[in-house]
DOLO-51136 format. One record per residue (C-alpha): residue in one letter; x, y, z. Coordinates in steps of 0.1 Angstrom, whole numbers, padded with zeros to 4 digits, always signed. Last residue first. Layout:
BEGIN
AXYZ;...
This chain:
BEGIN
X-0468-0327-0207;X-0456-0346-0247;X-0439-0378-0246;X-0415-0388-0271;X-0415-0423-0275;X-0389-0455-0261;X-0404-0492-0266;X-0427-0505-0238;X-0421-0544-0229;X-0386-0535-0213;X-0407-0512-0184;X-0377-0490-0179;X-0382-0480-0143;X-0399-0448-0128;X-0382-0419-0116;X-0387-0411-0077;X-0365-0375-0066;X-0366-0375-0026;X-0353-0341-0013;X-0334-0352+0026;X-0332-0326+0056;X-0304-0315+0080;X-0292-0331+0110;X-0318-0342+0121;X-0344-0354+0090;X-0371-0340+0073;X-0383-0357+0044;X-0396-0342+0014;X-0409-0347-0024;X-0409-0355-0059;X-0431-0373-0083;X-0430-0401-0111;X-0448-0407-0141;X-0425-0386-0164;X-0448-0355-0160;X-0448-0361-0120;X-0411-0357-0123;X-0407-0330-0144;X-0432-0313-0122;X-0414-0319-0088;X-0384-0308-0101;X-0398-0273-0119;X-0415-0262-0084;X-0381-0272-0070;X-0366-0247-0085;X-0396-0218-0094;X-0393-0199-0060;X-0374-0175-0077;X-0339-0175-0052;X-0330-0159-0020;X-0339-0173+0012;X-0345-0140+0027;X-0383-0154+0040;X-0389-0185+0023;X-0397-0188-0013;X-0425-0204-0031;X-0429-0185-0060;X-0445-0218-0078;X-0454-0243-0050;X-0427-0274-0035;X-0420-0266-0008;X-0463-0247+0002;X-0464-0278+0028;X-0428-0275+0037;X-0427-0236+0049;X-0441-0232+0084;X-0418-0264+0093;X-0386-0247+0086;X-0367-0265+0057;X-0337-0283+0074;X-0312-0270+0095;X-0278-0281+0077;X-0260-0309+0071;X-0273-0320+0034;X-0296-0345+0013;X-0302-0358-0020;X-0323-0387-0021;X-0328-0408-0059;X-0356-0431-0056;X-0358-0454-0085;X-0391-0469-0089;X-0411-0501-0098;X-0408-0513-0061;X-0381-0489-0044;X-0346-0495-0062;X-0320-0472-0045;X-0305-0437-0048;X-0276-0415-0025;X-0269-0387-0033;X-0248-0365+0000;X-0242-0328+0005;X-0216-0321+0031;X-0217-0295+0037;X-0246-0270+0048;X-0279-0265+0035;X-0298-0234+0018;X-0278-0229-0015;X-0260-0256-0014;X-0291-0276-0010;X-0306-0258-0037;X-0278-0259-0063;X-0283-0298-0062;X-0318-0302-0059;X-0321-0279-0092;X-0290-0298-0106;X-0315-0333-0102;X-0341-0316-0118;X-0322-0303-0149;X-0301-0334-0153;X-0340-0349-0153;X-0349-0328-0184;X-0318-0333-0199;X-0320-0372-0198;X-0359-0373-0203;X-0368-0406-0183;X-0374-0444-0181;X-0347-0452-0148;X-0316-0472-0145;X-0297-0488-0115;X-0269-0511-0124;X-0240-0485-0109;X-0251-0484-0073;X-0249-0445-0064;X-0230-0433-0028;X-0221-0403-0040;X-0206-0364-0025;X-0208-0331-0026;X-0187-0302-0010;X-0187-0273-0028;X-0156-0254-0026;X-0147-0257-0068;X-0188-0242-0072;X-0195-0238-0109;X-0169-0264-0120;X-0180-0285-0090;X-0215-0277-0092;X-0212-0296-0134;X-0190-0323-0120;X-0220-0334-0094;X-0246-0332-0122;X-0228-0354-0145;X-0219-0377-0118;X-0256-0381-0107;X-0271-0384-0143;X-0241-0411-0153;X-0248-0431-0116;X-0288-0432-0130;X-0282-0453-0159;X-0309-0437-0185;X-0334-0457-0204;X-0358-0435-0227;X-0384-0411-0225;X-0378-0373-0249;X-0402-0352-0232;X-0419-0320-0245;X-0429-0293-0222;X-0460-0275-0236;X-0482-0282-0209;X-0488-0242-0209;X-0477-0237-0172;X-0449-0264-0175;X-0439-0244-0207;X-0435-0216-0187;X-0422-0232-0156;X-0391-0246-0183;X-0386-0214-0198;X-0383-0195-0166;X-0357-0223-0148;X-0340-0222-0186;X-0336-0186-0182;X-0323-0187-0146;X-0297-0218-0160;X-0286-0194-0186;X-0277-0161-0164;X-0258-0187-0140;X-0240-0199-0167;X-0234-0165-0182;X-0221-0152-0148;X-0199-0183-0140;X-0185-0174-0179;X-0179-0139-0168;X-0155-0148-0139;X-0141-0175-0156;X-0127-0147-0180;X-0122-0122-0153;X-0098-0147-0136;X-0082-0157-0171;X-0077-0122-0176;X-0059-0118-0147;X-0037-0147-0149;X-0024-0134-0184;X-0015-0101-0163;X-0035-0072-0171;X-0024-0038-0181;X-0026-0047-0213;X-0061-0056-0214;X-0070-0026-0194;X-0098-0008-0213;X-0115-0040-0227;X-0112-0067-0201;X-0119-0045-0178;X-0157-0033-0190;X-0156-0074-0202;X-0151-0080-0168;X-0179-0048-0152;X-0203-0062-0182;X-0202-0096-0174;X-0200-0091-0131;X-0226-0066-0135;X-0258-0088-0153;X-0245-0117-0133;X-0251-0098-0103;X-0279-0080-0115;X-0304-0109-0127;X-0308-0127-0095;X-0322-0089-0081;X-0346-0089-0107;X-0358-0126-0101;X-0357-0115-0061;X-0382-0086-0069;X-0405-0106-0096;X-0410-0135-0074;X-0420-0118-0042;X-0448-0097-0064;X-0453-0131-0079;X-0462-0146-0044;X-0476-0122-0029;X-0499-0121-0057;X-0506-0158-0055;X-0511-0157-0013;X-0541-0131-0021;X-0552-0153-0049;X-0549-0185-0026;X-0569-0172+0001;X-0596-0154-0018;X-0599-0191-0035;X-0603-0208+0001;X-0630-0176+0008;X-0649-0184-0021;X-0646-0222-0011;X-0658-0215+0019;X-0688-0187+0006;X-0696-0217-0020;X-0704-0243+0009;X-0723-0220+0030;X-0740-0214-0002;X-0748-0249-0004;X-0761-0247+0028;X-0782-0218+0023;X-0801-0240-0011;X-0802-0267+0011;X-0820-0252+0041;X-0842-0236+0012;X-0853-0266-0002;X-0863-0280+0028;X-0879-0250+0035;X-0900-0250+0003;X-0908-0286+0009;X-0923-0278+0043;X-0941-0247+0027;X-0958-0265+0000;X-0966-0294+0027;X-0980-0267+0053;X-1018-0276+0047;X-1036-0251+0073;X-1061-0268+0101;X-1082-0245+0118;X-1096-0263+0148;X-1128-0244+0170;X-1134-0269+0197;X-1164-0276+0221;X-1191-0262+0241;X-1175-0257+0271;X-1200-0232+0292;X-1184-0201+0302;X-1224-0182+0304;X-1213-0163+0269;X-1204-0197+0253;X-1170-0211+0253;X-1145-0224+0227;X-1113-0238+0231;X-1090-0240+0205;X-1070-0262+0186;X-1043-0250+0158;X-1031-0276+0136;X-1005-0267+0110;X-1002-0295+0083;X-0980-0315+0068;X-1000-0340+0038;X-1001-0378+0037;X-1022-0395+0011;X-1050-0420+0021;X-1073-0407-0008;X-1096-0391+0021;X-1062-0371+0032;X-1043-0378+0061;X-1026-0355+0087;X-0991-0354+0092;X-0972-0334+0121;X-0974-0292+0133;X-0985-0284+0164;X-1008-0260+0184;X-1029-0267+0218;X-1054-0238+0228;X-1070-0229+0262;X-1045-0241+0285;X-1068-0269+0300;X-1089-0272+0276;X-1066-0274+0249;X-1044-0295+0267;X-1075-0324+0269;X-1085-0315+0230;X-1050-0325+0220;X-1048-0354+0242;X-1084-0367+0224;X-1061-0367+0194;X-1031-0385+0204;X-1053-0410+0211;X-1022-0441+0210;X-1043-0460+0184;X-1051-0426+0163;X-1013-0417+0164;X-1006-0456+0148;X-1035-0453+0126;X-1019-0420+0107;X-1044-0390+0119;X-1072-0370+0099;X-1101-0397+0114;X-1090-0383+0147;X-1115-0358+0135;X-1144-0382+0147;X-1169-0383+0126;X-1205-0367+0123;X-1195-0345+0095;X-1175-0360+0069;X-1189-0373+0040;X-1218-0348+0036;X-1196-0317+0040;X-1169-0329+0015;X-1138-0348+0021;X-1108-0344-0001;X-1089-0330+0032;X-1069-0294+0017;X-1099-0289-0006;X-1130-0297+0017;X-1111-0279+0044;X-1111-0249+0025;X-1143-0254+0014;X-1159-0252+0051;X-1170-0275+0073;X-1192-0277+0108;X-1201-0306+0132;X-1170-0326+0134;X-1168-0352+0160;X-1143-0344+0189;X-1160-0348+0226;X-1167-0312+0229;X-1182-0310+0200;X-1161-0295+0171;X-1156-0267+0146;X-1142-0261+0114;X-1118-0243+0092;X-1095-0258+0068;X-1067-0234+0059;X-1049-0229+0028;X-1037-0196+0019;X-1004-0195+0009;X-0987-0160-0002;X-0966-0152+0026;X-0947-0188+0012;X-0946-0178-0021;X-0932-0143-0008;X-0904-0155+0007;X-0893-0181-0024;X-0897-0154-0046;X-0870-0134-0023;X-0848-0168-0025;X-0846-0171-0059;X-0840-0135-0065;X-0810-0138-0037;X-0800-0171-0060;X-0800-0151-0091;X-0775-0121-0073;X-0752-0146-0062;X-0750-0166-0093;X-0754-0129-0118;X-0720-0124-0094;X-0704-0153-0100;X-0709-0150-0138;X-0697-0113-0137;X-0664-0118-0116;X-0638-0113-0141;X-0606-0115-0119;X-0584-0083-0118;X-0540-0083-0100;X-0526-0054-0094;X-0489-0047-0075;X-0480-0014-0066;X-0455+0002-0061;X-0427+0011-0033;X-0439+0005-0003;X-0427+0012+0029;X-0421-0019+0053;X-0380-0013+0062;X-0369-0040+0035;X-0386-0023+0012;X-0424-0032-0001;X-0444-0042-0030;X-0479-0035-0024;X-0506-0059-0034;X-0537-0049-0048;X-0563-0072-0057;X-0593-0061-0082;X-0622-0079-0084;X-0645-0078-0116;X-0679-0064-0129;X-0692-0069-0161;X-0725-0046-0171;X-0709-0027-0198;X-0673-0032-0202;X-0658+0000-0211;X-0659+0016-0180;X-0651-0019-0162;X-0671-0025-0131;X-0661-0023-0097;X-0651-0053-0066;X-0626-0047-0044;X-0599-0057-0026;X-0565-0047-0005;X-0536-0066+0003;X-0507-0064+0028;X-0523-0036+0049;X-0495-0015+0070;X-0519+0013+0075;X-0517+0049+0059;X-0509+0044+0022;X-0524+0009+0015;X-0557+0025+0030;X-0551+0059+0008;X-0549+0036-0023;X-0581+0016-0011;X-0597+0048-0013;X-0588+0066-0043;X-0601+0031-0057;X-0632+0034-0041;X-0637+0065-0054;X-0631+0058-0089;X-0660+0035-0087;X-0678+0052-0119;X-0665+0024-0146;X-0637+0014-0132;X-0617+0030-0158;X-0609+0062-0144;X-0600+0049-0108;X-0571+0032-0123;X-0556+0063-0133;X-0539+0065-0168;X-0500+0065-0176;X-0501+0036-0194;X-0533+0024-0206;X-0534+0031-0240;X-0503+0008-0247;X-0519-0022-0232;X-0550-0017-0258;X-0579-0014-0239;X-0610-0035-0235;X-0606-0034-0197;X-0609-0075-0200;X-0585-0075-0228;X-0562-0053-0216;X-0559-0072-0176;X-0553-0104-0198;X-0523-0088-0221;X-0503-0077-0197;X-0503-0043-0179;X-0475-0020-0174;X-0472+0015-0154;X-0509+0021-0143;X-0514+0049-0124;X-0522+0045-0085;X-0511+0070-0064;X-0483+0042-0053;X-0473+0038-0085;X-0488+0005-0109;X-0478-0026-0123;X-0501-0049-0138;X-0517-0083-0141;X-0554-0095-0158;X-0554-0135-0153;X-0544-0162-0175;X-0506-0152-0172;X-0490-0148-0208;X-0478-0116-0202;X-0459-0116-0170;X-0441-0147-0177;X-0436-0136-0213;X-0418-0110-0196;X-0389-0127-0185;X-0389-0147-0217;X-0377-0113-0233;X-0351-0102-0205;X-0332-0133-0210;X-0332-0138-0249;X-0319-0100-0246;X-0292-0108-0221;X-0282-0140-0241;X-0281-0113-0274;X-0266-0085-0255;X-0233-0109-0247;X-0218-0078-0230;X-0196-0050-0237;X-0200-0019-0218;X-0201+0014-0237;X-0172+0034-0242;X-0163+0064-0218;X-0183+0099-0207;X-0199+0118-0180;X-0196+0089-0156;X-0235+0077-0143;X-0245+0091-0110;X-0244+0064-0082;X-0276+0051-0073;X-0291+0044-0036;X-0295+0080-0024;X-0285+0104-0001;X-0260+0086+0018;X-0245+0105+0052;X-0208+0117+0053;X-0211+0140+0022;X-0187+0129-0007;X-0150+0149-0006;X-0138+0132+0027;X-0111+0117+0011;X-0125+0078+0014;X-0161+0088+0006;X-0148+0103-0029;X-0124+0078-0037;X-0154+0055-0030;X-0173+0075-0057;X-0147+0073-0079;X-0139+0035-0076;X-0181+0031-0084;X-0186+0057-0115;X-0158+0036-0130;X-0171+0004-0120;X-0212+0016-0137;X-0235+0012-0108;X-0261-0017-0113;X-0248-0029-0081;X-0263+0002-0061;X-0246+0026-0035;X-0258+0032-0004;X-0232+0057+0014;X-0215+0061+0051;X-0237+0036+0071;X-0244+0047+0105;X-0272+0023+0114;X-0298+0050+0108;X-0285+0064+0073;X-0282+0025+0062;X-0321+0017+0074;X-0329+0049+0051;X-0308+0034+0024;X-0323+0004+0026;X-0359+0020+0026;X-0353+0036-0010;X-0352+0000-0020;X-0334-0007-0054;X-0320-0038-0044;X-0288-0054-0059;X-0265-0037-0031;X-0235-0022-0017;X-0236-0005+0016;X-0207+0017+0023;X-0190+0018+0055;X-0167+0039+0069;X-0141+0030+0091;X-0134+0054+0120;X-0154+0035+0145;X-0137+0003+0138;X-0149-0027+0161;X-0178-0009+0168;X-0185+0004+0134;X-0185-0032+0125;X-0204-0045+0147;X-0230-0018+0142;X-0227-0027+0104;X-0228-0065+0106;X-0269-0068+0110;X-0274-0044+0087;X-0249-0064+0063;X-0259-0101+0070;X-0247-0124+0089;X-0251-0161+0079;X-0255-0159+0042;X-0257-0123+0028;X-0278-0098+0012;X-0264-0062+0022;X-0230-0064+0012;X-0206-0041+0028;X-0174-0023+0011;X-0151-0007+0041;X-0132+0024+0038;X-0103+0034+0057;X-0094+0006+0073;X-0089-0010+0107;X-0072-0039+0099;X-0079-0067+0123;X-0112-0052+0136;X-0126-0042+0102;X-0116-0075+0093;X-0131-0102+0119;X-0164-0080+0115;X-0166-0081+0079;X-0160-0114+0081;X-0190-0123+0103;X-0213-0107+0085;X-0202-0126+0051;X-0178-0134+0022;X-0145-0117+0031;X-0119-0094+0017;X-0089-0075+0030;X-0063-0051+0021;X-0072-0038-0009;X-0054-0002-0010;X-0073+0027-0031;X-0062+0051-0057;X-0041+0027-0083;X-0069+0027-0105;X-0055-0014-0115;X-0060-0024-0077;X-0097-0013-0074;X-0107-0022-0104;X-0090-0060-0094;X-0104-0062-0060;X-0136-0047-0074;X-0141-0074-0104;X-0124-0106-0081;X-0150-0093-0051;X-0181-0098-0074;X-0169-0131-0087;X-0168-0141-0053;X-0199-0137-0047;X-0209-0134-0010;X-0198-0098-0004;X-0170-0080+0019;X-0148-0059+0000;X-0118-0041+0027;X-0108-0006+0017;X-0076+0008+0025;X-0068+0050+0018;X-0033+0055+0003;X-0015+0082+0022;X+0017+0060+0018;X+0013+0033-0009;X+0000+0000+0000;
């Protein structure tokens, strides 16, 4: 280090991202590397060791990570300062940075040159002590980056199929919600070209419920809410009516940023809803309607001596036929036999009237539910003289009820399952809002590490040592790979989605797979610690590359999330081959295994799209067999099961 030199230690996860700033930083000649590390508890070890100047800090790391490290830091060196350096564009970062003490908040987008003089900058003295903002100015002038623009391009373009191939009506919006892209769906059911609905206010095309957007904006604004929805019509939808979710997308520190919006067509469940309250308001007033009563009187020992027609219809009998008789002629034998009736008249002249409800019969023998009402009737002098019974035919309504106790429990039934679906949709757009931060954030490291190398490669080739380039060279080729096996993750869930992924079956030994996959991490990942415990005679009826692809995605996820050592093992189970991957560390938190293996599902920092072992279960189930998990202590085990070559069934292409 050269006198009056300022020292910087890096501290960040990739390596290839520490090999591009240690070597910058060494060829500008302006700042003294004198440390590096790959987490929290590096930066720690180094700030207290050497005590520099300046100190480049990670914010996304394994173990520790960088607001966690800074106070530590600072504490160990209080006259180090610390610059954040991140692949997040969230404003509340750089607030969280400003409050831990950090010196600047700097972005990984940043061009390298406008990076090594902004550090110069902090290290002098000549940049203002607090960060302002998490982007660092572009440089006023230099050649433009090289980078493989066509792989990049490819990238970005499947990327947004993604978005605009979903089913359902998606878009981005600001906070004061206008709408800054919307897929194809959410066009199509506002009947509105995407283009023409950039820029506009959602409010204005709901159709007269611009209120209740303003609204739910304000809500998202002022309370913590995670979703908000609502149902509107479409202003250029006539009578259709959908329901709007909106999702904010938040900082680390809770703010949001924008403005997530998902819209379901909900006309045909609505015209449901509202049918079934029209069904049931003509069902109120059929029942208020029905006037059927049979009106007569008795003698005080129960033979009828009076009728009317309304009795004649409701009974069958007419005036001639039944007068005279007993009225427990109207009761099923076995109620006669046990003189239910003559108990009737005995409470009814005791209390005064006796009313229940039970079956009656008709002259024809049929049964019909009626509404008896018994009562009591006096003379002027308080004489009994006998019974006045009004008898009202309640089979009509009985029915009615019936029907209407099913009809409400079925829509007991449909408000669960309308509330299951609310569930998932609200969980869906966190989800993709989840998914579409960490895929952008995948993207920029790879993204800077190629165009920062070939950036070096192309200004300083000869000031580069032939070791040097090689670095940078590796260093870019790690990134491309990485870049490539995030595209073919994408490509592979779209065509999943579509059932458009084509499958090649046909006998593959199972050691070849697991070696294959094991030297590909160990060219990607030399410090990886895998090993293999695979019988050589073991074969399974599959697509080769499409399982390679499944069994790397176990393999990159328990380095990613375990700890060494990572072990295969596979065995024979029935007409199956069970392949078991498994690894040191703390398992998958319980919370977190019954949505494993769900598209997006990612646990909370864990890094990654949520689309890995979403695409290894599917390949699996689509070749007949099926993936899942097991905990275990240490650590927990992915089971891959790929079926057997059945020797009768020739190889063909299968099509998922």
């Amino acid at each position: 280090m050269a006198p009056g030199e300022p020292s910087i230690v890096i501290v960040d996860d990739a390596a290839e991202v520490r090999l591009l700033l240690k070597t910058r930083l060494r060829l500008s000649g302006r700042l003294a590397v004198v440390g590096e590390g790959a987490d929290g508890h590096d930066a720690v070890g180094l700030a207290a060791e050497h005590q520099p100047d300046l100190m480049l800090l990670d914010v996304s790391m394994p173990g520790l990570d960088g607001l966690e490290a800074l106070p530590r830091v600072l504490k160990a060196s209080p006259s180090t300062r610390v610059v954040f350096y991140s692949g997040f564009e969230e404003q509340g970062l750089v607030d969280q940075a400003r409050l831990l003490g950090a010196a600047a908040f700097i972005e990984k987008s940043a061009p390298i040159e406008a990076l090594v003089e902004r550090l110069v900058d902090i290290a002098t003295g000549e940049a203002p002590p607090q960060p302002e903002t998490a982007t660092v100015d572009e440089p006023a002038a230099g050649p433009v980056a090289f980078m493989d623009q066509d792989v990049l391009d490819e990238h970005l373009e499947r990327f947004r199929e993604v978005f605009e191939e979903a089913a359902i009506g998606m878009a981005t919006m600001t906070l004061t919600g206008r709408l800054v892209r919307a897929n194809r769906a959410l066009a199509s059911l506002l009947h509105m070209p995407s283009s023409h609905l950039v820029g506009v206010f959602y409010g204005d095309l709901t159709g007269g419920d611009g209120a209740q957007v303003a609204e739910a904006l304000e809500n998202i604004r002022r309370r913590p809410l995670d979703v908000v929805q609502l149902e509107h019509g479409v202003a250029h939808g006539g009578a259709r009516r959908v329901r709007s979710t909106l999702a904010p997308v938040r900082d680390s520190g809770g703010r949001p940023l924008y403005l997530f919006l998902q819209v379901q067509d909900v006309t045909s469940e609505r015209a449901a809803v509202e049918e079934l309250r029209k069904s049931e308001e003509r069902f109120r007033l059929l029942v208020e309607a029905v006037e059927d009563y049979a009106i007569f009187m008795l003698d005080p020992a129960g033979h009828i001596v009076s009728w009317n027609s309304g009795a004649q219809r409701s009974s069958g009998y007419s005036a001639d036929e039944i007068i005279g008789q007993h009225f427990r002629i109207f009761y099923p034998e076995h109620v006669a036999a046990r003189k239910h009736p003559e108990h009737e008249l005995e409470i009814a002249l005791q209390v005064g009237h006796y009313e229940e409800e039970g079956w009656r019969l008709r002259k024809d023998g049929s049964r019909f539910w009626a509404n008896v009402l018994i009562t009591a009737v006096f003379n002027e002098i308080g004489e009994h003289i006998g019974f006045a019974k009004v008898t009202r035919d309640n089979s009509e309504r009985r029915r009615l009820e019936q029907d209407r106790e099913q009809a409400l429990h079925a829509l007991g039934e449909a408000n669960a399952e309308l509330e299951a679906l609310n569930a998932r949709l609200q969980q869906s757009a966190q989800d993709q809002s989840q998914f579409l931060a960490v895929t952008a954030h995948e993207l920029r490291t790879p993204i800077g590490v190629v165009a920062g190398s070939a950036d070096t490669l192309s200004k300083h080739w000869d000031d580069l040592g032939d070791d040097d380039r090689e670095e940078l060279f590796e260093a870019m080729s790690g990134s491309t790979t990485r870049l490539r096996r995030l595209l073919a993750d994408l490509l592979t869930a779209s065509r999943l989605e579509r059932s458009m992924l084509e499958m090649h079956l046909g006998p593959v030994v199972v050691a070849d797979l697991v070696n294959e996959a094991m030297a590909g991490l160990r060219q990607s990942k030399p410090e990886a610690v895998v090993e293999a415990d695979v019988p050589t005679d073991l074969t399974v009826y599959v697509d080769r590359d499409r399982t390679a692809q499944a069994l790397d995605n176990l393999l990159s996820n328990a380095l990613r999330h375990g700890s060494p050592p990572i072990r295969v093992t596979a065995d024979r189970a029935g007409s199956n081959v069970e392949i078991r991957v498994n690894d040191s560390g703390s398992g998958v938190p319980e919370a977190m295994r019954a949505r494993l293996f769900e598209r997006y599902a990612t646990g909370q920092g864990s890094g990654g799209t949520g689309l890995g072992l979403f695409i290894v279960r599917e390949i699996a189930r689509a070749q007949g067999g099926d993936a899942t998990y097991e905990a275990r202590s240490p650590g927990g085990m992915f089971v891959l099961r790929l079926p057997v070559p059945d020797r009768t069934a020739p190889s063909a292409q299968h099509e998922s």
